[in-house]
C-alpha positions in Angstrom: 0.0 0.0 0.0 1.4 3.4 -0.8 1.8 6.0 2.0 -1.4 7.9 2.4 -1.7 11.7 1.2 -4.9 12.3 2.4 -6.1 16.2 3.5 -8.8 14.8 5.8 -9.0 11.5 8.1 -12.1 10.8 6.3 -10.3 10.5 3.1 -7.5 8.6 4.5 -9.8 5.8 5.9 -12.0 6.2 2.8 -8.8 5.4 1.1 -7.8 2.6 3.3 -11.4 1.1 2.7 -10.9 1.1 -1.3 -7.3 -0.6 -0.4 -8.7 -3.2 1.7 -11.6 -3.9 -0.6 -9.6 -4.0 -4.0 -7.3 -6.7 -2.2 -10.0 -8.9 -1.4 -11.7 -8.5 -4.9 -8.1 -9.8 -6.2 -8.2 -12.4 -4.1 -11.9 -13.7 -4.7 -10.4 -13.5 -8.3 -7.3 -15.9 -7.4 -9.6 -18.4 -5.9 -12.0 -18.8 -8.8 -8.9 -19.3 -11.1 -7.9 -21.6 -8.6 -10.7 -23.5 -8.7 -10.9 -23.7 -12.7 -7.4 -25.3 -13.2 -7.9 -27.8 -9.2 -5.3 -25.8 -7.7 -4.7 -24.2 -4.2 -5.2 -20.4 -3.8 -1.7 -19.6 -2.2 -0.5 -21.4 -5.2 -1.1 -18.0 -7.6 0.9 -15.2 -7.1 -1.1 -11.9 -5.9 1.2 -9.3 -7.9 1.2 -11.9 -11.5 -2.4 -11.7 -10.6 -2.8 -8.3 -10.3 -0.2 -7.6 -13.5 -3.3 -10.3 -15.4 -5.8 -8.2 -14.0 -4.3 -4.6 -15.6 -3.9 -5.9 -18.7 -7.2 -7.9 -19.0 -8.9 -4.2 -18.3 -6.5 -1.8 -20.5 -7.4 -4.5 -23.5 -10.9 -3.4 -22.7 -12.0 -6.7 -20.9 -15.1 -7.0 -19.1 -17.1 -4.3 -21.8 -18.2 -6.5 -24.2 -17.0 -10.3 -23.0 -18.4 -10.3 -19.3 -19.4 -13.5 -18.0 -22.0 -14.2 -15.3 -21.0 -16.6 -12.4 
């Protein structure tokens, strides 16, 4: 997590709160991959996931090719 520049406590634990939830989304993400190819979460790397992740979006994924689980 970067070092907070917040003006306002609110922001800085609104801030921490998009930090905390964006980890966990990453993470529910890990363990559905996970569970497609029969392996263990801890198995997948958080970062290679994230790095998947950026690209996947900057390619325009999830605009037109969504899929509902």
């Amino acid at each position: 997590m970067e070092r907070l520049r917040r003006k306002t406590s609110e922001m800085a634990v609104t801030a921490l709160w998009v930090d905390l939830l964006t980890d966990h989304l990453i993470r529910l993400l890990m363990a559905q991959a996970a569970l497609l190819v029969h392996q263990i979460p801890r198995q997948l790397s958080f970062k290679h996931s994230v790095q998947i992740w950026i690209a996947w979006q900057s390619r325009g994924g999830g605009t037109h090719d969504a899929v509902c689980i």
